[in-house]
C-alpha positions, -999 to +999 in steps of 0.1 A: +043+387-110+067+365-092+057+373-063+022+360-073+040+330-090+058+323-059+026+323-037+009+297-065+040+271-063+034+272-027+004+264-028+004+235-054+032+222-036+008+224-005-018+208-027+004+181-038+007+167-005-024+155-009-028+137-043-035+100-050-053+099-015-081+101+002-106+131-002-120+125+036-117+158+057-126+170+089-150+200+093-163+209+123-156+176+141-177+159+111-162+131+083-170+145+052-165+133+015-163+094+019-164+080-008-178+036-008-177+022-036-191-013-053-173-031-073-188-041-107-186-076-097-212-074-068-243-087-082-273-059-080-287-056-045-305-026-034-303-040+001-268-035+002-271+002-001-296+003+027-268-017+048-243+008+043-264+040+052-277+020+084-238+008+095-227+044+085-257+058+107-249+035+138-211+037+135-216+076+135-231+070+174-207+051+180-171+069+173-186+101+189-193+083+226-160+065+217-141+095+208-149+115+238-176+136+212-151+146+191-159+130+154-188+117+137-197+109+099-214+139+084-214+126+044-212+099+020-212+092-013-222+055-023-213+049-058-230+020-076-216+000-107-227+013-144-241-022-148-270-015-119-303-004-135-310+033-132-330+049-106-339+084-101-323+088-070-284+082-086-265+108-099-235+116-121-199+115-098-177+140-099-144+126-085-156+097-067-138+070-082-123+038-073-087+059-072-102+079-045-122+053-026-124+050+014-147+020+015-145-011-015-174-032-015-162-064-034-161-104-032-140-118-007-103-123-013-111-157-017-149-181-010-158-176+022-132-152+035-158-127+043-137-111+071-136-070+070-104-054+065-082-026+060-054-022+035-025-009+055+011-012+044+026+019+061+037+027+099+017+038+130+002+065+129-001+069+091-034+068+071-044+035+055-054+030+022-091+019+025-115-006+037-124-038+019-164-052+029-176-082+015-215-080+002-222-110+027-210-094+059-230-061+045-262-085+044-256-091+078-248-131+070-219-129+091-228-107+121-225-138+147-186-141+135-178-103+138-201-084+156-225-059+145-214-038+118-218-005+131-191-009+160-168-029+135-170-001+110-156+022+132-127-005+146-118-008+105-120+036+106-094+038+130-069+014+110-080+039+078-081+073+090-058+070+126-036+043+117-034+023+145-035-020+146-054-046+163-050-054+200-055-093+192-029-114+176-040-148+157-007-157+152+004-151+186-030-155+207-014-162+241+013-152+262+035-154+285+026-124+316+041-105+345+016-123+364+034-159+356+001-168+342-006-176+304-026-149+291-048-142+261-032-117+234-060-085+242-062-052+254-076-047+279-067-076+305-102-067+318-118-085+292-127-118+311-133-155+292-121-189+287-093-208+269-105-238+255-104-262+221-136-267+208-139-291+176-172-300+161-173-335+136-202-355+121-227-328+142-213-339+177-187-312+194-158-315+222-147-288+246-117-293+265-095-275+282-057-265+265-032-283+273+004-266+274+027-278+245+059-285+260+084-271+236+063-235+235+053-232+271+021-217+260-012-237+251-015-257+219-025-245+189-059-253+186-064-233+220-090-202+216-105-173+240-136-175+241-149-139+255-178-140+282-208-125+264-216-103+295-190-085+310-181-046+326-154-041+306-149-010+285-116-012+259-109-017+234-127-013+202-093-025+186-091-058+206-128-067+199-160-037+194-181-068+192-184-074+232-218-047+238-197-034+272-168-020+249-173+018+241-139+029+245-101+029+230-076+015+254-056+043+268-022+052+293-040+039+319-057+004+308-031-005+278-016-041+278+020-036+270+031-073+276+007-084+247+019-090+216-005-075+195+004-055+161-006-025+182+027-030+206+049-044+179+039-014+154+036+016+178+062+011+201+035+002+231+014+029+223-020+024+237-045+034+207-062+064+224-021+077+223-020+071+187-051+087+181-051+119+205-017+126+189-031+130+152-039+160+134-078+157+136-074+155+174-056+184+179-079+205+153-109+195+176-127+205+207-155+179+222-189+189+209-216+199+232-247+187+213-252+155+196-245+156+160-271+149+132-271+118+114-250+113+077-263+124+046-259+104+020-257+106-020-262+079-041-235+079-074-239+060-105-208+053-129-220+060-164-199+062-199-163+072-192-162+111-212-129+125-223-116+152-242-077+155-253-065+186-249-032+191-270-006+215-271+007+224-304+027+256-294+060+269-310+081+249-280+064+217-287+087+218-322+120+209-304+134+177-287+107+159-310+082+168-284+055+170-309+061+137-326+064+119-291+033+132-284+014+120-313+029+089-305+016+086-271-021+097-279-025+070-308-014+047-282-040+062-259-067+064-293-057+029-305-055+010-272-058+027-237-093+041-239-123+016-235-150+008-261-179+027-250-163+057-242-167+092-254-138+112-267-132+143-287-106+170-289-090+203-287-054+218-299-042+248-283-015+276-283-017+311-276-056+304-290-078+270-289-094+251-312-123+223-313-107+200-339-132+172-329-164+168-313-173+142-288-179+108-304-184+077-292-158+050-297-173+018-308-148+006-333-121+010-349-135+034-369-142+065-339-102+058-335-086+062-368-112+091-372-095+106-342-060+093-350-063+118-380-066+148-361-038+147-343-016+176-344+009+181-375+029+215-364+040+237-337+035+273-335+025+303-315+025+308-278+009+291-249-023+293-234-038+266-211-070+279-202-081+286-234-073+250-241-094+236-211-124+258-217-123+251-252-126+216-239-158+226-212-175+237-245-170+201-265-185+182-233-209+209-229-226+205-263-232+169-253-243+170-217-255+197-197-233+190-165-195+182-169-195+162-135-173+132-141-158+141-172-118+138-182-100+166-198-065+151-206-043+182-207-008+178-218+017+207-221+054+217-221+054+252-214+047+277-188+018+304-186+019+326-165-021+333-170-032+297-158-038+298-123-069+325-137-092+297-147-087+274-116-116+284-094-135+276-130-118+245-128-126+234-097-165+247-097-168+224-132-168+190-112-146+179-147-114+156-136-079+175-150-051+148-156-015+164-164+009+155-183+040+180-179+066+174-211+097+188-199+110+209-173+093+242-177+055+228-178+035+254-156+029+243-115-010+256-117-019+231-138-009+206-114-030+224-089-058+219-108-052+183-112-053+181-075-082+197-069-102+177-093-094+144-081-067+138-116-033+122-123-004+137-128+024+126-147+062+144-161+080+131-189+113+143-195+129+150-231+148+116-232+128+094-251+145+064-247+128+063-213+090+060-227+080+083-206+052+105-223+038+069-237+035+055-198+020+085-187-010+082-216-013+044-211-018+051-176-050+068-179-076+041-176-110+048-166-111+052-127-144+033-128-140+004-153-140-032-145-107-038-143-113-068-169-117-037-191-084-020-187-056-020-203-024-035-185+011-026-196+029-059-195+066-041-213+081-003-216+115-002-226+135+019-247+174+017-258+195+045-275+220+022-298+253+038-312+275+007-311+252-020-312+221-021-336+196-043-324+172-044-293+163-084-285+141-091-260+115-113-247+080-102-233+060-127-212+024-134-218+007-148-189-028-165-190-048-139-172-042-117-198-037-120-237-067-096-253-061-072-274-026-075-271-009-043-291+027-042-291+041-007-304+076+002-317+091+039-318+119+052-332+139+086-334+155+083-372+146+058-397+122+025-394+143-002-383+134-040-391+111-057-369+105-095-360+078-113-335+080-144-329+048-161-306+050-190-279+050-220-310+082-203-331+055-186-355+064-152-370+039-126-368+018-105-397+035-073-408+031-044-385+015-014-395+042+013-401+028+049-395+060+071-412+050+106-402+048+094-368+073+077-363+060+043-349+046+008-364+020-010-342+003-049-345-026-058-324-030-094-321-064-109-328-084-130-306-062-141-273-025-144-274-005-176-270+002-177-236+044-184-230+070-160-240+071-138-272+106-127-283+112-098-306+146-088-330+144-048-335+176-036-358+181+000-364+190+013-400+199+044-381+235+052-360+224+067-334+192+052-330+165+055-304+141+025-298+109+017-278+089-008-271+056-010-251+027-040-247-003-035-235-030-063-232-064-066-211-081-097-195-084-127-212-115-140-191-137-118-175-142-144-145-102-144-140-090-112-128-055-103-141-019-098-121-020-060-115+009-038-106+000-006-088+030+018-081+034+054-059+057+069-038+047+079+000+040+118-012+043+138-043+059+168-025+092+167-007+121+192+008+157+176+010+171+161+030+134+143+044+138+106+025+110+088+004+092+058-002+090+038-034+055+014-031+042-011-058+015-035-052+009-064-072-023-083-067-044-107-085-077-098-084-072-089-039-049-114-034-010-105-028+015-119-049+044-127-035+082-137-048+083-114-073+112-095-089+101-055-088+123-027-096+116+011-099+131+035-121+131+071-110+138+100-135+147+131-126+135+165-154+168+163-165+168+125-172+190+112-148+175+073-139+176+057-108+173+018-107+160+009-071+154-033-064+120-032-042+114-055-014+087-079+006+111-084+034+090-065+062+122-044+067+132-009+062+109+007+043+084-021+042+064-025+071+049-059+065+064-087+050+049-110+027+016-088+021+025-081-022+038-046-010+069-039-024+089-013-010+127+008-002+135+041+008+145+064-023+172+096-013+189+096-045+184+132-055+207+147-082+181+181-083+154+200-073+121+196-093+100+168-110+110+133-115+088+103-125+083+070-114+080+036-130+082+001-118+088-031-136+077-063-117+086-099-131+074-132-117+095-166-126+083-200-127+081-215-089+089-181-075+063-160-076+034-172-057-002-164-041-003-153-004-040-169+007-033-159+044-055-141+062-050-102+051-036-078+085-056-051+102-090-073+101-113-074+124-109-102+148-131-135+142-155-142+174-152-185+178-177-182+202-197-169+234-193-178+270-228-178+282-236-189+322-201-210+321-214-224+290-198-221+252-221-211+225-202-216+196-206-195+155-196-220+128-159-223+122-140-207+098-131-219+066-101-239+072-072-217+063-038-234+058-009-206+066+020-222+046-013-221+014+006-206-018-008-209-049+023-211-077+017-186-103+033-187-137+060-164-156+044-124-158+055-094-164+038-059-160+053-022-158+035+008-144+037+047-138+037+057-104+032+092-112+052+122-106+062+140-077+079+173-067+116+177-046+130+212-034+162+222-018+182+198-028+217+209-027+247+206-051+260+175-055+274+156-041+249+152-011+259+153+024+252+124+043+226+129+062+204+096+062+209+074+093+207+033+091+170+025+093+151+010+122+154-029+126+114-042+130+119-077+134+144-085+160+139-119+169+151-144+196+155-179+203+175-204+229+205-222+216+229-241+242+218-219+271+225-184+249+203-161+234+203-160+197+192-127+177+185-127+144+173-097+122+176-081+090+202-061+083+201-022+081+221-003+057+244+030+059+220+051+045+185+037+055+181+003+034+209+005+014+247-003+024+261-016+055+264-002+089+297+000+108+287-015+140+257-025+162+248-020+197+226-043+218+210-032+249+189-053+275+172-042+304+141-055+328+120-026+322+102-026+284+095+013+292+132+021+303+146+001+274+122+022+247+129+062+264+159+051+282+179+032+258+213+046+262+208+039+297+205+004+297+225-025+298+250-031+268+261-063+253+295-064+235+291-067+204+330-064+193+328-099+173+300-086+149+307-075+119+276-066+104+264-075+070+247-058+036+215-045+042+187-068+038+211-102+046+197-119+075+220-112+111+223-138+134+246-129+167+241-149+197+253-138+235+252-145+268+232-125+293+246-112+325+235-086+352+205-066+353+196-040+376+157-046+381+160-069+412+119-077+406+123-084+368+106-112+354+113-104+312+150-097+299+139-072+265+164-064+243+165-043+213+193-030+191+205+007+174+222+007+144+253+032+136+269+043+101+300+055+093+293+092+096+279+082+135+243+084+126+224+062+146+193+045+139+162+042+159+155+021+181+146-015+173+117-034+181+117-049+218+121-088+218+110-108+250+130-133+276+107-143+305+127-156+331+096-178+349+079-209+334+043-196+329+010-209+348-018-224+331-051-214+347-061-246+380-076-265+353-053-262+326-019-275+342-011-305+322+011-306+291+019-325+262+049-348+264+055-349+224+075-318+213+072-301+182+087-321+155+090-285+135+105-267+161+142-251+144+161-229+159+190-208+137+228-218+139+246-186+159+278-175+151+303-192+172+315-162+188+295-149+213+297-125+245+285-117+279+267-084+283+285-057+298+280-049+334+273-010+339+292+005+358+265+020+385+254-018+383+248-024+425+224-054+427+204-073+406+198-107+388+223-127+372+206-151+349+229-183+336+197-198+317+166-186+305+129-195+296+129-174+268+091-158+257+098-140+220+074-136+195+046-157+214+072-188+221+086-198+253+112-221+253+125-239+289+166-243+298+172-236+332+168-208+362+194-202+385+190-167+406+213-150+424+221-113+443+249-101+439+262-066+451 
């Protein structure tokens, strides 16, 4: 039996691996199970269908010539919103959700922004999250501005399934080449056109040629490539799939390394055939020798969330208060969570099951205090689960003859060592599983069938004071509801109070929310003496005080005041254990609330391999920026750790500024569950809106050059970079889930973690020196400080990346580096490098800690030691620099780079035009051999 127990952990840790993502796999070089989804607020167009299955069906074509016949789309669901009229040909989903969703079709992030895009916020190489389409583009009202949208689909698949980035750069569209010429940011260098300005007003339009803006050395910002509309070219589908010559990926042989597009900044000059040949579904797959057939497709309609409770009431439930905590939690889940319109009913189990109610349909408050009743009251017997979950089978059953779709909400604290019998059951049912594991000793199968059905899973450890059982059920929205319909936690907080008997605190309403807002106070002991004030200084009604359970709950009608609500809690208990959680929805349907979304990088994980903490916080698909996010991480044994989440594109976070939160997490005190949860605050003036442009798009076309002529496509909506909309005081918490570590050792933990990579080594000119700044590493990863730093430069970008220990060092003895995440500044003089050809100076920077574990290797800045050409007809400048132009204060120490020892002959360079991140800056060039 442990043998067989063994083999079953295995697996679910296998299993694990792959929760809270995508359900795509690869069978027999075929795509199958994407899922596209419509969001509820697309108005009802049965043309939009017919556009997916026709992009689907071209963009199937298209990745197999493009993939060397390796990959095509084989199936796809398309699930429509419950608010679309029926039609014969829709059926019920299984899994297919908006939690499991390759493909969102929704509005655009804001009017007119109907640009494709894919969510990515991790690092080359890695999956994305999914693919946002706007109905317009779908419609085919935008195909002049991005191409058709077969070949786009599959440029947007490559960022989802490959991870790899775009080969253009709108923030850095030209650059300075090898070739001394000014070149447009692309891949490959093949791709012929013309830079020019083109401005259209009152119905008349200019072209010009760009001029060269003096400070940058490159042309002026309004300066655009316009691609020739017939050319040979072949690559790259990632620069721009649009152009009817491109059919291939740039590879080894074609790749532009001296762009800088995301591609080179984010996979270390990888061309994207590299990237993608180096992935698992490459090496799985041989070329096909036939062609393949065309995707089937299934059309989904959402219909009434179904749910069924599924309870455990066995003798173990009795201590730690389990029982009681989970009463508490499901009223929370009867009273507030689950969404008018729903179906719920429920089953108790322990060594047997029982139906204590059947499916009703919860219309008012009526449905929920009839289900609030029949709660469980004691704890007995043993432990069955799958008695429990068919017991549950049977109450959907009776109402409808298939259970695809359906919830079972199965929470237990015990192992049972007959579970993993009823999974294939499980699986064949096309019914959802959510876990909730109470305690350490909750049985692993369970969570295997939670993965295989598409579910959540969630732990809660015996400390109560952490809220944890009640997250866990407030968690458990519908997958498919409007998210105007959901319930958002906006506090979860718990004290244990010996010394001190109150808990005062404040909780923020903002004005995206304020229905049904429920507040909800536990304790351990006795009912302490509650006060709520509103916004105005108005106490609030008595709350209603359930005794047996332990908790007293006020919903507050209509929409709450919008400003901050304070709250006195005393205890008439010593010791005392207090809660507090609010939960509102939407106040206007039209107004999409601040969400928080929170998960770690994978829910299975063997010491010492580190993690990653994410949390997203959006309004509506906008980012939010400036918040204040934290994460609390609980081991089974209730341990907490408080980790501070950052936007600083550093470390862990690959992009800055895109409302994804994240840091490293290798805090392990022991082997086994732990939880997540993440608070996120926004202050007055400080949290903001980020209207940019989103990353990983597909790139806008301004225009055609057709027989030397330009035909342009209308402009895009002007789009202001420095744009933030100021949002008002929030606050949200949510789960993150739970996830699984193993062989961590006994404490305390070697040190094994190295500083992390630097990603956004930068460089200007100050007073003939080169000045670095960057963000600081830390000792272990993102947290701490390093003990020293060393700076390399070299001629060669390749020799710099493979050979970095080779190259040329600069002292660095001055430096004494900072805490991680402060911003380094460090600025040096260059001498000797050994390429006698060279025309760039890179540089790039490892990181070492005090146990000598060094970092990766940074990101490779620029120095171009040429002024770059502008093309015979583009060779005059403007004489006004720019007024914004800054450049950061170095330390006033500063050094000249080392000369290697096997140095012979090379160039010295005394001054610099220096080309980093798409700016080149004049001082001075004086060459000279020396030997």
């Amino acid at each position: 039996m442990k043998l067989l127990r063994g083999f079953v952990f295995l697996l679910v840790l296998y299993l694990l691996h792959r929760s809270n993502t995508s359900f795509v796999r690869l069978n027999n070089n075929g795509f199958e199970d994407i899922i596209i989804v419509i969001d509820p607020s697309v108005p009802e167009d049965e043309k939009i269908i017919e556009r997916i299955q026709d992009m689907l069906t071209t963009a199937s074509t298209y990745l197999f010539e493009a993939t060397e016949k390796r990959f095509f789309f084989k199936n796809v669901s398309i699930l429509v919103p419950e608010n679309w009229k029926e039609n014969p040909q829709y059926k019920r989903p299984k899994y297919e959700n908006y939690k499991h969703a390759d493909v969102i079709v929704a509005p655009p992030t804001l009017p007119g922004r109907d640009e494709p895009y894919t969510k990515q916020f991790t690092e080359c190489g890695e999956k994305g999250e999914h693919i946002h389409f706007t109905p317009d583009f779908l419609l085919g009202k935008k195909q002049n501005e991005y191409g058709p949208s077969g070949r786009l689909f599959v440029h947007e698949w490559a960022h989802l399934r490959w991870g790899v980035f775009d080969e253009y750069n709108e923030d850095q569209p030209f650059y300075s080449a090898k070739s001394k010429k000014i070149e447009a940011t692309r891949c490959s260098t093949g791709i012929s056109g013309i830079n020019r300005v083109f401005t259209c007003q009152g119905g008349s339009c200019l072209t010009r040629t760009c001029r060269v803006d003096s400070t940058t050395k490159l042309y002026e910002k309004d300066c655009q490539f316009f691609p020739d509309k017939v050319q040979t070219e072949k690559a790259s589908i990632m620069f721009m799939q649009s152009i009817d010559s491109v059919v291939e990926f740039c590879n080894e042989k074609n790749h532009n390394q001296e762009a800088p597009s995301l591609q080179n900044i984010k996979c270390n000059f990888r061309s994207t055939w590299e990237v993608i040949s180096n992935s698992e579904d490459f090496k799985n797959t041989i070329p096909m020798v036939t062609s393949p057939p065309s995707p089937v497709f299934s059309l989904l309609k959402i219909s009434q969330r179904i749910v069924c409770l599924v309870l455990d009431k066995s003798g173990s439930m009795g201590g730690y208060n389990r029982l009681n905590r989970m009463n508490q939690a499901a009223k929370q889940f009867l009273l507030q969570t689950v969404e008018n319109g729903s179906w719920v009913g429920m089953v108790h189990f322990d060594s047997t099951a029982t139906i204590i109610n059947k499916l009703i349909q919860v219309i008012s408050s009526n449905e929920r205090n009839t289900l609030l009743e029949k709660l469980p009251t004691y704890a007995q017997g043993g432990t069955s689960i799958c008695s429990g979950i068919k017991s549950a089978f049977q109450v959907i059953g009776e109402l409808y003859s298939q259970l695809d779709g359906s919830e079972i909400v199965l929470l237990t604290d015990g192992e049972d060592n007959t579970a993993s019998s009823c999974i294939d059951e499980v699986k064949q049912s096309g019914a959802i599983v959510h876990f909730i594991a109470l305690g350490k000793d909750a049985d692993e199968a369970v969570i295997e069938m939670s993965n295989i059905t598409g579910g959540s899973h969630f732990y809660a450890s015996d400390e109560a004071q952490n809220n944890g059982l009640i997250d866990a059920f407030g968690a458990l929205t519908s997958g498919n509801a409007d998210i105007s319909q959901k319930s958002l936690q906006l506090e979860s907080k718990g004290l244990t109070l010996s010394s001190n008997d109150w808990m005062n605190d404040t909780v923020i309403i903002d004005s995206t929310v304020g229905k049904d807002t429920f507040f909800l106070i536990t304790w351990d002991s006795l009912p302490p003496s509650i006060s709520l004030w509103d916004p105005s200084g108005t106490i609030m009604g008595n709350f209603t005080v359930d005794a047996a359970s332990k908790m007293a709950y006020l919903s507050i009608p209509g929409t709450a005041k919008v400003g901050t609500w304070a709250y006195n809690i005393q205890a008439k208990a010593n010791p005392e254990i207090l809660t507090i959680t609010v939960t509102s929805r939407a106040a206007n349907s039209s107004v999409p609330p601040i969400t928080v979304n929170a998960k770690m990088n994978k829910d299975i994980n063997s010491f010492p391999s580190p993690m990653i903490v994410y949390a997203e916080i959006l309004q509506g698909y906008v980012p939010v920026l400036g918040a204040n996010v934290t994460a609390f991480i609980e081991s089974q044994s209730g341990n907490t750790e408080v980790v501070e989440l950052l936007d600083n594109g550093a470390g862990a976070d690959s992009f800055k500024n895109d409302g994804v939160y994240s840091r490293y997490f290798t805090a392990y005190t022991e082997n086994g569950r732990y939880s997540l949860k993440v608070r996120a605050h926004g202050g007055t003036n400080t949290a903001r809106l980020n209207l940019r442009d989103p990353l990983s798009r597909a790139a806008y076309i301004p225009g055609w050059v057709v027989n030397g002529e330009i035909e342009a496509n209308p402009p895009r909506p002007e789009n202001n970079e420095d744009t933030q909309a100021t949002l008002e005081n929030f606050s949200r918490t949510a789960s993150g889930g739970a996830f699984v570590v193993s062989q961590v050792p006994s404490l305390p933990l070697p040190d094994l973690y190295p500083p992390s990579q630097i990603t956004d080594l930068d460089a200007t000119p100050h007073e003939g020196e080169i000045v670095l700044t960057w963000t600081a590493p830390g000792d272990d990863f993102d947290v701490g400080k390093v003990e020293h730093y060393i700076i390399r430069i070299s001629g060669s970008i390749l020799d710099l990346r493979d050979s970095f220990d080779d190259a040329l060092q600069v002292n660095t003895t001055d430096l004494s580096p900072k805490e991680a995440n402060s911003k380094e500044i460090f600025a040096f003089k260059p001498g000797n490098i050994s390429e006698e050809n060279a025309t760039h100076i890179f540089i790039a920077i490892k990181s070492i800690d005090k146990s000598n574990l060094t970092s990766k290797v940074s990101n490779i800045a620029q120095v171009a030691l040429f002024i770059p050409q502008a093309n015979p007809d583009e060779n005059y400048t403007t004489p006004t620099p720019d007024k914004n132009y800054t450049t950061p204060t170095p330390d006033k120490n500063y050094t000249t780079a080392i000369p290697d020892k096997n140095h012979h002959s090379g160039v010295n360079i005394s001054t610099l035009v220096l080309s980093v991140v798409g700016s080149v800056v004049i001082l001075s060039i004086i060459l000279s051999t020396t030997i």
